[in-house]
ROVEXRO-124769 format. One line per 3 residues: number of its first residue (from 0); their letters; for each residue x, y, z of N, C-alpha, C, O, CB. Coordinates in steps of 0.05 Angstrom, whole numbers, m for minus. Glycine has a CB too. Example, Ala and Ser with C-alpha at 12.3 -4.5 7.8 and 13.67 -1.06 7.14 Angstrom:
0> AS> 264,m114,156,246,m90,156,264,m66,156,285,m66,169,226,m89,181; 257,m45,142,273,m21,143,258,1,157,268,23,161,282,m12,114
//
This chain:
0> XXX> m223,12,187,m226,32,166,m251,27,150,m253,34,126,m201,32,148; m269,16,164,m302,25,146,m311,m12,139,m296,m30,149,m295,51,101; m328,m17,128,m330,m51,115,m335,m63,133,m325,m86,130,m306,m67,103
3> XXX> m350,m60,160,m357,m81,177,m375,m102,163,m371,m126,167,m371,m69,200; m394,m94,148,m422,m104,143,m417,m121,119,m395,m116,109,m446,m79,138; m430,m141,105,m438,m144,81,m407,m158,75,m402,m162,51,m449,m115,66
6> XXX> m387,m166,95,m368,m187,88,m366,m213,85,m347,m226,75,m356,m186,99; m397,m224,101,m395,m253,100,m420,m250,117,m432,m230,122,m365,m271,110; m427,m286,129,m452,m287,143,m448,m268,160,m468,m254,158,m460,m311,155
9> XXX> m430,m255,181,m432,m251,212,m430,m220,221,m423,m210,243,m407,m268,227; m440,m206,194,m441,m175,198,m455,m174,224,m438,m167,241,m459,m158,173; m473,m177,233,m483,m170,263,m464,m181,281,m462,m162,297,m513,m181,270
12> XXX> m449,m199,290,m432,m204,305,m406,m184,308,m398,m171,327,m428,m229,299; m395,m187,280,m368,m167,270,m380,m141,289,m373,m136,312,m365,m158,228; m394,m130,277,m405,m100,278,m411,m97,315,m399,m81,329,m440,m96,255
15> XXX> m429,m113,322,m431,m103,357,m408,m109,365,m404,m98,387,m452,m119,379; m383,m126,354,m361,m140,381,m338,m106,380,m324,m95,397,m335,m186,366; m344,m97,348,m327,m70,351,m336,m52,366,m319,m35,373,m323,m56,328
18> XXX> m365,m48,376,m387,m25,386,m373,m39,419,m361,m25,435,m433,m31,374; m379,m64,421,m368,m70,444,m334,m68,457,m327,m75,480,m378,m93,443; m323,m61,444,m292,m57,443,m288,m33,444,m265,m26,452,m277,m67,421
21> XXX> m305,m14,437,m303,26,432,m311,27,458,m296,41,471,m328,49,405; m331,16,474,m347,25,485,m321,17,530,m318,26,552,m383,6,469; m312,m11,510,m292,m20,539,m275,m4,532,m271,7,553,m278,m52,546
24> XXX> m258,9,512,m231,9,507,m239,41,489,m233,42,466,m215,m23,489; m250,60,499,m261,80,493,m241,103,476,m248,116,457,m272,88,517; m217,105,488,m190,122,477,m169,105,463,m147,114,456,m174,136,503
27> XXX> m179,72,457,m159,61,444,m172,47,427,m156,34,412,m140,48,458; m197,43,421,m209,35,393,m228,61,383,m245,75,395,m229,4,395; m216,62,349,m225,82,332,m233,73,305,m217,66,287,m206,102,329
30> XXX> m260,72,305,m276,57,290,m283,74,260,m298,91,269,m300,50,308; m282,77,238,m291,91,216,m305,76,193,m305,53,186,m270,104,205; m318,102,184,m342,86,170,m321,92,138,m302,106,132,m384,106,173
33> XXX> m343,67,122,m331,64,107,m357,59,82,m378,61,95,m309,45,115; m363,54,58,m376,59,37,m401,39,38,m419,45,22,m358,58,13; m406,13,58,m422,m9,62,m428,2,84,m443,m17,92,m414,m36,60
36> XXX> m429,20,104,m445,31,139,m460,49,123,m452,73,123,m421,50,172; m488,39,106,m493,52,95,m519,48,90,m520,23,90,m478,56,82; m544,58,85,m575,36,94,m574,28,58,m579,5,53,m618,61,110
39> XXX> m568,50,34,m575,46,9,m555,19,2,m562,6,m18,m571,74,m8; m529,10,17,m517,m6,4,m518,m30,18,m512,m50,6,m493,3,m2; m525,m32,47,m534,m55,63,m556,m74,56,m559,m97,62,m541,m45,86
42> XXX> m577,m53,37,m598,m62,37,m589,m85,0,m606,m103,m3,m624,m33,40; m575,m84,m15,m561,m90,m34,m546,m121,m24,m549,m143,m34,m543,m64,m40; m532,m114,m2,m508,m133,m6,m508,m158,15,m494,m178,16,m480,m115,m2
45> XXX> m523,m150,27,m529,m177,53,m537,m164,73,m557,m175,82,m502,m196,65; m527,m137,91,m535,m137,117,m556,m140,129,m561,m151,150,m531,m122,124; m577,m121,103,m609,m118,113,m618,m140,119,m631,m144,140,m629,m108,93
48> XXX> m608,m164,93,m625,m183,98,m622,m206,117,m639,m222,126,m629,m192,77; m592,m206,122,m581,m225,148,m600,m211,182,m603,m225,202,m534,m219,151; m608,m188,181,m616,m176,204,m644,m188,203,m656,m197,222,m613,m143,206
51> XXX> m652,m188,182,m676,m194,172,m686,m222,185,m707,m227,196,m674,m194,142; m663,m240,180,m665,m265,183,m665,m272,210,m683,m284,223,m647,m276,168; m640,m263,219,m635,m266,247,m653,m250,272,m653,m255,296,m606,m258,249
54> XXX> m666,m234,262,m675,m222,287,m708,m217,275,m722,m206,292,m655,m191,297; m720,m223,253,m744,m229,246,m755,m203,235,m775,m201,222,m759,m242,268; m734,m176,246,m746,m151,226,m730,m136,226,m707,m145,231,m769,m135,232
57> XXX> m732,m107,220,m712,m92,213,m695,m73,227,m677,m59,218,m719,m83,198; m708,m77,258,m698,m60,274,m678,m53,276,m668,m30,277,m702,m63,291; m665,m82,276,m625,m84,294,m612,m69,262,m590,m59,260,m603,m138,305
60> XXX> m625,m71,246,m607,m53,217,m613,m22,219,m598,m4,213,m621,m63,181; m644,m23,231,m647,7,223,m634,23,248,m630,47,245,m682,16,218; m627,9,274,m612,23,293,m583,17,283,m567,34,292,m618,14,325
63> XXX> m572,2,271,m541,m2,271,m535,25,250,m516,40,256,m531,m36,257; m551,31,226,m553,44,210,m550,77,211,m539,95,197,m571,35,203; m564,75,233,m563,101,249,m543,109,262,m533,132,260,m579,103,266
66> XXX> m534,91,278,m506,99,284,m477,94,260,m455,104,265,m500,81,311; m480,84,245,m467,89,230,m461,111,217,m440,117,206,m470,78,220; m485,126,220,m479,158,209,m457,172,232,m438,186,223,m514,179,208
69> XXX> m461,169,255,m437,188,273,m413,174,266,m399,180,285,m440,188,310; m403,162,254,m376,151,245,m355,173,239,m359,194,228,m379,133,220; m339,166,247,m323,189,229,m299,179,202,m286,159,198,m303,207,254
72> XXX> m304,200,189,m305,191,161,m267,191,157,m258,190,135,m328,216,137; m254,192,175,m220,192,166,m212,198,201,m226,203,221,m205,226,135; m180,193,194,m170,196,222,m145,201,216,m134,193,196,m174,172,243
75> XXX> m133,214,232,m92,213,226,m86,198,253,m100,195,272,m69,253,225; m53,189,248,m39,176,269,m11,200,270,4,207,252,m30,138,260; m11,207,297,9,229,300,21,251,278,44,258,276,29,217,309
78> XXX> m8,260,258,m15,278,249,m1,277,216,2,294,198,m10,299,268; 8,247,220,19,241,195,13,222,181,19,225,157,41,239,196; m2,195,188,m15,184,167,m44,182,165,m58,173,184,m6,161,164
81> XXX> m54,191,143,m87,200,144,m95,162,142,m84,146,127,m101,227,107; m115,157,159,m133,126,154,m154,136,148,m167,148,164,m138,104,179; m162,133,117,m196,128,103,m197,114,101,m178,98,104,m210,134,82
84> XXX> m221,110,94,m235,74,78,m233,75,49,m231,53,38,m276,66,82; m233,109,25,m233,93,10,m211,112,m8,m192,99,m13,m261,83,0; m210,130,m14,m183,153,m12,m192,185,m14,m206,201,m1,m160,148,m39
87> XXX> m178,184,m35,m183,227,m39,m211,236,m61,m226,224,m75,m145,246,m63; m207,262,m56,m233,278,m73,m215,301,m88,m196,313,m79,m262,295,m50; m226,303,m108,m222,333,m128,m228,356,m102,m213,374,m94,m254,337,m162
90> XXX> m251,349,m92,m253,375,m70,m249,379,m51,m260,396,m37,m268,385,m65; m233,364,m46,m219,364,m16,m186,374,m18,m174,358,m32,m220,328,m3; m175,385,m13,m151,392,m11,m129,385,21,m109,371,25,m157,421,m16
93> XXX> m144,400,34,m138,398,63,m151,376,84,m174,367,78,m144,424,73; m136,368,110,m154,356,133,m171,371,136,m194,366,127,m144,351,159; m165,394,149,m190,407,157,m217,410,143,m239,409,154,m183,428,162
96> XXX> m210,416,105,m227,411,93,m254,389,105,m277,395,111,m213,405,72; m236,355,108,m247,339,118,m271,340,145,m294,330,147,m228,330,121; m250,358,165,m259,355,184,m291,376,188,m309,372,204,m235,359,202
99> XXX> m289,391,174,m313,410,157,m336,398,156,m356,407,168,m309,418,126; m336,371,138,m356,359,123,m376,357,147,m368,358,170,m348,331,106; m396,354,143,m422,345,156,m428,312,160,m448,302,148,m446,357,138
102> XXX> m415,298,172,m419,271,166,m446,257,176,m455,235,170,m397,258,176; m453,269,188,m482,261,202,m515,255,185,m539,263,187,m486,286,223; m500,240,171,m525,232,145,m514,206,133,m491,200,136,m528,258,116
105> XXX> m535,189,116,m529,177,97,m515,181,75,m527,197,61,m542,172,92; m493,174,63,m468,172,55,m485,180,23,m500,164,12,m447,138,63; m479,205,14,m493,211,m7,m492,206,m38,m483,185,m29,m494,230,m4
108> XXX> m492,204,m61,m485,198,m84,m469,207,m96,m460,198,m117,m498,197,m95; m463,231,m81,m434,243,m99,m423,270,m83,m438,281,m66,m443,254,m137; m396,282,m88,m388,292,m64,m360,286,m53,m345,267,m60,m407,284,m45
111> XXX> m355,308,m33,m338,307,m20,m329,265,m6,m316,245,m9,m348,333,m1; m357,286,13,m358,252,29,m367,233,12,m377,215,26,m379,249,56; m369,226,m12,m379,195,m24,m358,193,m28,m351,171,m19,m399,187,m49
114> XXX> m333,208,m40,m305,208,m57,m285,188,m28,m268,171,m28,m290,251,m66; m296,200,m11,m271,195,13,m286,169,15,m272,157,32,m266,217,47; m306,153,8,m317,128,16,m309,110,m4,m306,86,0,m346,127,20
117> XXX> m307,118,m23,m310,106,m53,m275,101,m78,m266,85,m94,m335,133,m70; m269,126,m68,m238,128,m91,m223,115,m90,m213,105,m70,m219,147,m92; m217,110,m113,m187,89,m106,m160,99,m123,m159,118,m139,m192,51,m118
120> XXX> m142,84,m115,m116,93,m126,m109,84,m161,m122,68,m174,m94,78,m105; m88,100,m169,m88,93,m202,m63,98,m208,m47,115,m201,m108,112,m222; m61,74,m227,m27,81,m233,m28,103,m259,m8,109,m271,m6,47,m244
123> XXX> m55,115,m265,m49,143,m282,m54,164,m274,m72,172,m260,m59,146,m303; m34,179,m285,m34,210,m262,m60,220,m266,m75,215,m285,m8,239,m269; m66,243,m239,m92,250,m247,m116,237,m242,m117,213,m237,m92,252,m270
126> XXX> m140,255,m243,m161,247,m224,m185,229,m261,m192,235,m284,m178,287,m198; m184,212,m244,m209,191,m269,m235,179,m256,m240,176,m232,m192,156,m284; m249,172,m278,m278,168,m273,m271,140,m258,m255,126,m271,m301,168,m301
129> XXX> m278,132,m239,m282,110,m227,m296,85,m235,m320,90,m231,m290,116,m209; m293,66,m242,m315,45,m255,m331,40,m233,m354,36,m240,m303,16,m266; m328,40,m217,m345,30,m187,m376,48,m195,m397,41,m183,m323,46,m148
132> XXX> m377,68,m212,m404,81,m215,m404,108,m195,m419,127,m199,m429,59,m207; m379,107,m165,m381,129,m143,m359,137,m135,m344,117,m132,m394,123,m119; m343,165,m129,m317,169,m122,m302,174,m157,m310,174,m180,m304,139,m102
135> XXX> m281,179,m145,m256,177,m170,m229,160,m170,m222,148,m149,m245,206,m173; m215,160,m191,m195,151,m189,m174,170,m183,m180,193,m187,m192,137,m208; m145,163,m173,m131,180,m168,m99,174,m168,m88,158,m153,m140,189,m147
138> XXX> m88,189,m187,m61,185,m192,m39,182,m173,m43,185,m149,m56,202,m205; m24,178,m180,7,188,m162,20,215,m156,36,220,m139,29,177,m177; 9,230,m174,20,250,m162,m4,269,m152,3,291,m146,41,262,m182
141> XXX> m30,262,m150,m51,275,m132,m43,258,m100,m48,268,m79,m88,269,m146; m32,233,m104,m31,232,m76,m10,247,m58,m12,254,m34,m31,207,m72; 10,248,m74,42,261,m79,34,288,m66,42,293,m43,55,266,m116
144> XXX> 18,305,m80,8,331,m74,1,331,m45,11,339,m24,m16,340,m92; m26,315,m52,m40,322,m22,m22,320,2,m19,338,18,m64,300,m14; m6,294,3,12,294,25,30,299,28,43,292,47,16,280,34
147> XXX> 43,318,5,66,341,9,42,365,31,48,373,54,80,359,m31; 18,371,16,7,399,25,3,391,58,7,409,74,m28,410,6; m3,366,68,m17,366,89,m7,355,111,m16,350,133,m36,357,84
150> XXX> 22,353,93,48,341,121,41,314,125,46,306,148,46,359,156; 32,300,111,36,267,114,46,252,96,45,256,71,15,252,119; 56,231,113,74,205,101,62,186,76,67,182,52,79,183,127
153> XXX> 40,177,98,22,156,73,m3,157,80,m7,157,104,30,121,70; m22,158,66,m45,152,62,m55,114,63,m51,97,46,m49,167,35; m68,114,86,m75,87,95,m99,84,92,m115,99,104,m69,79,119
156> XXX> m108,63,75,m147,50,68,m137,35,61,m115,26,58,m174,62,47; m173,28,55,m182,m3,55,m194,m7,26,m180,m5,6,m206,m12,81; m221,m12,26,m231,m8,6,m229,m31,m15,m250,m42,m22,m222,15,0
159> XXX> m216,m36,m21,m204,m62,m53,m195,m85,m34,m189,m89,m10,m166,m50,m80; m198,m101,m62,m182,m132,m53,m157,m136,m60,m150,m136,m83,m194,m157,m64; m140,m142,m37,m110,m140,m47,m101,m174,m42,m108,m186,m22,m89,m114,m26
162> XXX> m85,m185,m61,m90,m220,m56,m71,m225,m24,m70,m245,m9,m72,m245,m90; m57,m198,m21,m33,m215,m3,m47,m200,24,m44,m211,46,8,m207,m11; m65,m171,20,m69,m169,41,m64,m141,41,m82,m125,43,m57,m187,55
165> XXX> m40,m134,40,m37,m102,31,m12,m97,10,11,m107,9,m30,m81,59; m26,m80,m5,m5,m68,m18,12,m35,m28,7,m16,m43,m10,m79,m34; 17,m37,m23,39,m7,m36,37,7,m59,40,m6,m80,67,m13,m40
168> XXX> 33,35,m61,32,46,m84,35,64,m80,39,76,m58,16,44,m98; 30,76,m116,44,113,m110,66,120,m106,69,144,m101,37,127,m87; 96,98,m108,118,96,m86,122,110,m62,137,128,m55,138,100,m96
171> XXX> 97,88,m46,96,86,m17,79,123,m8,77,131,15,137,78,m4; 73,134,m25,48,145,m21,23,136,m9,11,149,8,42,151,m39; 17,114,m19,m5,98,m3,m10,73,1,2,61,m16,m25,103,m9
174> XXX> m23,57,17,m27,28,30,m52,25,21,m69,43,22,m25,23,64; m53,1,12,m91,m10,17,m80,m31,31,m58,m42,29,m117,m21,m13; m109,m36,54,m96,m61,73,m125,m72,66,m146,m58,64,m84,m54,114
177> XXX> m124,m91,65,m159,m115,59,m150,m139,83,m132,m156,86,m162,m138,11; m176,m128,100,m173,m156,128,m193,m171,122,m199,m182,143,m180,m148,165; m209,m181,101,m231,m200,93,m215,m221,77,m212,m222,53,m257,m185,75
180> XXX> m204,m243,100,m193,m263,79,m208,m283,69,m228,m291,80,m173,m276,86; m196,m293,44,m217,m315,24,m244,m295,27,m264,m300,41,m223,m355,40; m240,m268,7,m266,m246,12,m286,m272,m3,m277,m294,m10,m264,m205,m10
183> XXX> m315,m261,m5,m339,m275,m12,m338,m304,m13,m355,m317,m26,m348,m266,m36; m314,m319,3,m313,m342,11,m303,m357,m7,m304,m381,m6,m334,m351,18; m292,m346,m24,m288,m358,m58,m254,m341,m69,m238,m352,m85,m326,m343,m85
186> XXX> m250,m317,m59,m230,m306,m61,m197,m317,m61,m177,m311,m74,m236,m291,m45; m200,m329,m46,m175,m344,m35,m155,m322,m22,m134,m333,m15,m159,m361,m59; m157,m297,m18,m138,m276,m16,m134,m280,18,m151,m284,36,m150,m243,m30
189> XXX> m105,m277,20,m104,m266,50,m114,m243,57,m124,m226,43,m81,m264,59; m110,m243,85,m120,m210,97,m101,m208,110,m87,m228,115,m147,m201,116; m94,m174,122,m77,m171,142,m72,m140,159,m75,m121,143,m52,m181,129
192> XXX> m67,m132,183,m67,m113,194,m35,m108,196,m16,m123,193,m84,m114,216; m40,m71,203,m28,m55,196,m5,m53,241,m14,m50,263,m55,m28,179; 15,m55,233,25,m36,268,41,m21,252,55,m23,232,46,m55,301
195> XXX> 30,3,279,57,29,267,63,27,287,47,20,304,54,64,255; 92,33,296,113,43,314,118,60,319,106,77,305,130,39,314; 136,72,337,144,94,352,148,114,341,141,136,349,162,91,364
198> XXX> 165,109,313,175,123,290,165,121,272,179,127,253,195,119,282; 132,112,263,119,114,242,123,96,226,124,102,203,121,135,231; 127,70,232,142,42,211,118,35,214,104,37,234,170,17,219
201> XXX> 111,20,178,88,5,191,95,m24,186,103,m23,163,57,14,179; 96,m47,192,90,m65,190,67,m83,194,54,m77,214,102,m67,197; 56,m107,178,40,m118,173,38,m145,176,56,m157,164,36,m111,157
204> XXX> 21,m159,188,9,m181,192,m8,m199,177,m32,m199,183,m1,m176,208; m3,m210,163,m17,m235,145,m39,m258,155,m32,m278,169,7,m251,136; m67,m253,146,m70,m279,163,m90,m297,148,m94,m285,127,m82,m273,195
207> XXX> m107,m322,149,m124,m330,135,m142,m341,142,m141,m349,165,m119,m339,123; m166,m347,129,m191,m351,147,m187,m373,171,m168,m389,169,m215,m362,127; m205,m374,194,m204,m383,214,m215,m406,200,m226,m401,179,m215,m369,235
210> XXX> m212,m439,209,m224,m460,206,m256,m458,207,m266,m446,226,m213,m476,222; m270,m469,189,m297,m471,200,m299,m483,227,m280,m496,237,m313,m486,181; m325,m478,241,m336,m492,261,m351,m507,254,m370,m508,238,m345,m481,279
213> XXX> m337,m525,273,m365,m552,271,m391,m548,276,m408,m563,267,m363,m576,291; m395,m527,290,m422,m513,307,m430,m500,278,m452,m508,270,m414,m485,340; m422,m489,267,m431,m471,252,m460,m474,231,m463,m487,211,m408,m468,239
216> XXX> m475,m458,242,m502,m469,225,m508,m439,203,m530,m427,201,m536,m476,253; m484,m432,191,m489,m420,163,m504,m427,150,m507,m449,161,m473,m421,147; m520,m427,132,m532,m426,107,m530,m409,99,m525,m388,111,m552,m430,103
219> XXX> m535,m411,61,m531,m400,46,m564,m385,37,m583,m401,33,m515,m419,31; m567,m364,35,m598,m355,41,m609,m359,2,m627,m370,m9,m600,m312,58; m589,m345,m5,m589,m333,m30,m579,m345,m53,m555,m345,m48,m576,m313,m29
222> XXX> m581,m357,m77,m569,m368,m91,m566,m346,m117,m563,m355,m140,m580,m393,m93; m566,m322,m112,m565,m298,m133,m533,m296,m133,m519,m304,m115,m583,m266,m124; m525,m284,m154,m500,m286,m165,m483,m266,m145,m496,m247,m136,m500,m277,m197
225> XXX> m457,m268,m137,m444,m244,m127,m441,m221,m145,m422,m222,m160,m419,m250,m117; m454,m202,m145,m448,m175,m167,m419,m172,m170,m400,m182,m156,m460,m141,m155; m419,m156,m194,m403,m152,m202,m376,m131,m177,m352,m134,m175,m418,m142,m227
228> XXX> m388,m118,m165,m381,m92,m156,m364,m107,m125,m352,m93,m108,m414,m67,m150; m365,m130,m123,m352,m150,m100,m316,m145,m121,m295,m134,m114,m372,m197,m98; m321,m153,m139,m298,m162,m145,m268,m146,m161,m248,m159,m166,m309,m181,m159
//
């Protein structure tokens, strides 16, 4: 659901092994972009400059970048739970609305499509200014609405840091699921994925960072502060 890039050192690894998994497993991996597959926010948060490093210029960003624009920006699972990356818009009402948008560009500053990259959920009813600076906030009973109007269960994204991994809201209107565990290495939060079943159950998987490798020749490039907008 979107956030390949800009999670830790291994955005170029993360990012081709999914390109490489769509590409074997073509009708059973479905890849969506999400608010960081993006050149204005890559170039901000690490990707540009890890490409930078690793491959000596800017190519492998300015082609990954590009395909990031054919992403598609939401998906349903048997026409009942919508997966975004980040949630709803004032101007969006309907899927189809969605399926309308023009996604074939850089993810713009405001809008339909920034809202679906950017929004997050709110325990006050009603649509609010977002602190994030992009998108909106969005109540319980806008999510209530939408998925009475549009015949779905729950609304599934990503987007935020949740400590256990995912959590519930809206009463069970919607999921945020966060798979970046111990996010910016300092987090301590688990991560965890989502299975739905036959009958639309979803259950979830907990997991936590992999052990370092001994191999591992990380460095730390940057000693500039993690912004604010990580956390």
């Amino acid at each position: 659901m979107g956030d390949y890039v800009d999670r830790g050192y291994h955005s170029v690894e993360v990012a081709t092994l999914l390109l490489c998994l769509k590409l074997r497993y073509k009708n059973r991996v479905f890849i969506l972009r999400g608010n960081h597959e993006s050149r204005q926010i890559t170039q901000v948060y690490g990707f540009y400059d890890e490409c930078q490093r690793k491959y000596g210029s800017e190519n492998v960003w300015k082609k990954l970048t590009e395909l990031f624009d054919y992403l598609p920006l939401g998906a349903t699972v048997d026409s009942q739970i919508l997966c975004v990356h980040g949630g709803l818009s004032p101007s969006i009402d309907t899927l189809d609305h969605i399926r309308s948008l023009d996604r074939m560009q850089e993810i713009p500053l405001d809008g339909p499509m920034c809202d679906l990259m950017w929004s997050d959920p709110d325990e006050r009813n009603g649509w609010g200014i977002s602190p994030r600076g992009a998108g909106y906030s969005f109540g319980k009973d806008i999510s209530e609405q939408f998925n009475r109007n549009n015949n779905l269960t729950v609304i599934c994204r990503a987007h935020q840091l949740v400590m256990e991994g995912y959590n519930w809201s809206h009463d069970g209107n919607v999921v945020t699921i966060f798979s970046a565990p111990n996010y910016c290495y300092r987090c301590g939060n688990k991560a965890a994925l989502a299975e739905v079943d036959d009958n639309l159950n979803c259950s979830f998987s907990q997991f936590t960072p992999a052990p370092a490798s001994d191999n591992s020749t990380v460095q730390v490039q940057s000693q500039q502060a993690i912004p604010e907008y990580f956390l």
